[in-house]
N, C-alpha and C positions, 0 to 999 in steps of 0.2 A: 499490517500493511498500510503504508502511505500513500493516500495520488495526491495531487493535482489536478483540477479541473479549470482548461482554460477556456472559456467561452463566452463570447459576450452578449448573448441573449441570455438574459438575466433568469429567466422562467425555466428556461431548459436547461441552465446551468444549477440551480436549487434544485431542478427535479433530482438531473442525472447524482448530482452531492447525497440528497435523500436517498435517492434507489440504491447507491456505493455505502452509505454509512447501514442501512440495513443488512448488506453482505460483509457486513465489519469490516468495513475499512475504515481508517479516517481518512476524512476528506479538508483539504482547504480547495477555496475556491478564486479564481480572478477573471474581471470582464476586459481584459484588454491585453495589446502585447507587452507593454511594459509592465504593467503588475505583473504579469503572468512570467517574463523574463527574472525579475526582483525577487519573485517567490522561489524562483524553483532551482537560482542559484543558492539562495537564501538559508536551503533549508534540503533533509536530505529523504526525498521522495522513493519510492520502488516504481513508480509508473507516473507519468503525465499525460494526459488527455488532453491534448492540443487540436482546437479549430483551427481550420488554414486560413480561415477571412477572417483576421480580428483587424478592430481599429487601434492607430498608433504605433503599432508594429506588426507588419504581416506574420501569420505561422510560420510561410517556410523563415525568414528571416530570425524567427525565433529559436525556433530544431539549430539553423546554420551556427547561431548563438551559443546554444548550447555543447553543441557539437564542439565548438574551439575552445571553449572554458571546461572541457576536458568533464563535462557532470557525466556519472553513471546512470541518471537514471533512465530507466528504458521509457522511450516515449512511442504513443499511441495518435496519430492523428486520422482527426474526422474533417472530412467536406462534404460539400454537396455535390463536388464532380466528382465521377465515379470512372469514368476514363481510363484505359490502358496507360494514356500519355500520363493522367494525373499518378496514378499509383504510381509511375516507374520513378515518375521524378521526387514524388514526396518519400521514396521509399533512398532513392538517393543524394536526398538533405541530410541526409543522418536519422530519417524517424525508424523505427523498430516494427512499426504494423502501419495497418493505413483503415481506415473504416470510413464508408460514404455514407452520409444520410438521406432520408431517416434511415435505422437501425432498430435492430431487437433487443429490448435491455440485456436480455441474458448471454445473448452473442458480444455484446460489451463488457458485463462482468465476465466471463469465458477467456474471451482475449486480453483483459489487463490481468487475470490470474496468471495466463498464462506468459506471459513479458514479466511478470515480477517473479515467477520462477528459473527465468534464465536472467538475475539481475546477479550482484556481486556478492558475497558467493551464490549460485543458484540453490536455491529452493525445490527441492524433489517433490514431486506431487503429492504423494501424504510422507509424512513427521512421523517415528514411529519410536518409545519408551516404552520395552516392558510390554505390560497389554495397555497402555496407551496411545490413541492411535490421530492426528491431526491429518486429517484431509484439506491439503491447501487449494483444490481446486473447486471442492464441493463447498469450501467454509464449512464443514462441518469435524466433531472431535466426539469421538467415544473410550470408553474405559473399561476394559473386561467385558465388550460387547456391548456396553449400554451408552446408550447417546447422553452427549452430554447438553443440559443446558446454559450454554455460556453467553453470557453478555457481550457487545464486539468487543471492548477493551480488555475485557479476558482473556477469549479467544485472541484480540493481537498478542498480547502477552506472553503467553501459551506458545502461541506459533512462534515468538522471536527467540524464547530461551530454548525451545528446541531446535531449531534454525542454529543454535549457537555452540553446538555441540557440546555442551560442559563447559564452555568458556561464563567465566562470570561478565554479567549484564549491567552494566551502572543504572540506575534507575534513571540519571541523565538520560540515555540514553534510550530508555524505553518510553520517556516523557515526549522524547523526538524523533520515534517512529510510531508509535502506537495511538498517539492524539495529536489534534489538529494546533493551529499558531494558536488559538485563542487559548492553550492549556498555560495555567499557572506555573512558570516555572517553579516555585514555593510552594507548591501543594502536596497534600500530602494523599493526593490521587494514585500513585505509583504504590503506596503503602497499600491501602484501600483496597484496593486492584488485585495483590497478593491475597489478603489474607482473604478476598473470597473466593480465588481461582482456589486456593487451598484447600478452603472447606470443600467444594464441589469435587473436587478432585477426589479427597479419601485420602484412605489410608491402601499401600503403604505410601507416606509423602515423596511427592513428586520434585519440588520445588525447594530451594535450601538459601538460606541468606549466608553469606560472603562476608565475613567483616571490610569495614571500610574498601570493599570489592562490587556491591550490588548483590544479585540474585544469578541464581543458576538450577539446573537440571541436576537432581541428585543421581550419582553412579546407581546403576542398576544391583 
């Protein structure tokens, strides 16, 4: 899973990116409405976390932004009003949840889980192969009962090839949901990434390479 984090308190915006990239997400982050606008046409997110008071470009002007450039991504906005008036209306700019601050980290992870499960195609609450089983709500993945320990880029990994039903995965592709702008497109992290979702995984293998197609979910 991919966010967005657009906030322009610098502190709370590294925190919330840290506390998100701990629940395997990647995170990119922006302190204003024009980055934050630049990013998130940019590039292709499952959730945005959009402050309503940013400088440069207001939030709602941002949402309204996105809303007519036709992006999928389900967006998530925070303020500090907390108001009947304020939710009706940020919820009628186009945004998809609405959250006032302060906030509970976990009722924030909670609700971007849940907005990137009803994103393009939605995401059913756990992923399920065999006795393989991905909890997208919990971030958590086990196998024949046993937890598994995955690393977040694993686990995104994991989550997208089953998410894709047997369709094969370009590694393009998993380079640009699964890690943040600063990931090398040239690298050879995508490879990396497999062969140790693989190992942890077991036997029988889960995961299968595509010629010149990417990676995918092997037939049961």
């Amino acid at each position: 899973m991919r966010v967005l984090v657009v906030e322009d308190d610098e502190e709370m915006a590294r925190t919330v990116a840290t506390g998100l990239r701990r629940a395997r997400m990647a995170v990119d982050v922006a302190f204003d409405g024009p980055g934050g606008l630049d990013r998130a046409l940019g590039n292709d997110y499952d959730v945005i976390v959009l402050d309503r008071d940013l400088p440069g470009l207001h939030g709602d002007d941002v949402c309204a932004e996105l809303v007519a450039a036709g992006c999928r991504s389900r967006v998530l906005m925070l303020t500090a009003a907390a108001s009947t008036e304020d939710l009706v209306e940020g919820l009628g700019l186009g945004a998809d949840d609405y959250l006032a601050k302060p906030f509970d980290f976990p009722a924030l992870v909670a609700r971007i889980g849940a907005l990137a499960r009803r994103a393009h195609p939605a995401v059913p609450p756990a992923l399920r192969h065999g006795d393989l089983v991905v909890d997208t709500a919990r971030r958590t993945a086990s196998r024949g009962g046993r937890a598994l320990e995955l690393a977040p880029k694993e686990f995104g990994v994991l989550e997208l090839l089953l998410a894709a039903q047997g369709r094969a995965v370009p590694a393009e592709e998993l380079l640009e949901r699964v890690w943040d702008e600063a990931a090398d497109p040239f690298t050879h992290a995508v490879k990396i990434t497999i062969s140790r979702l693989r190992a942890k995984l077991g036997d029988p293998p889960v995961i299968e390479t595509v010629a010149k197609r990417g990676y995918r979910v092997a037939p049961c």
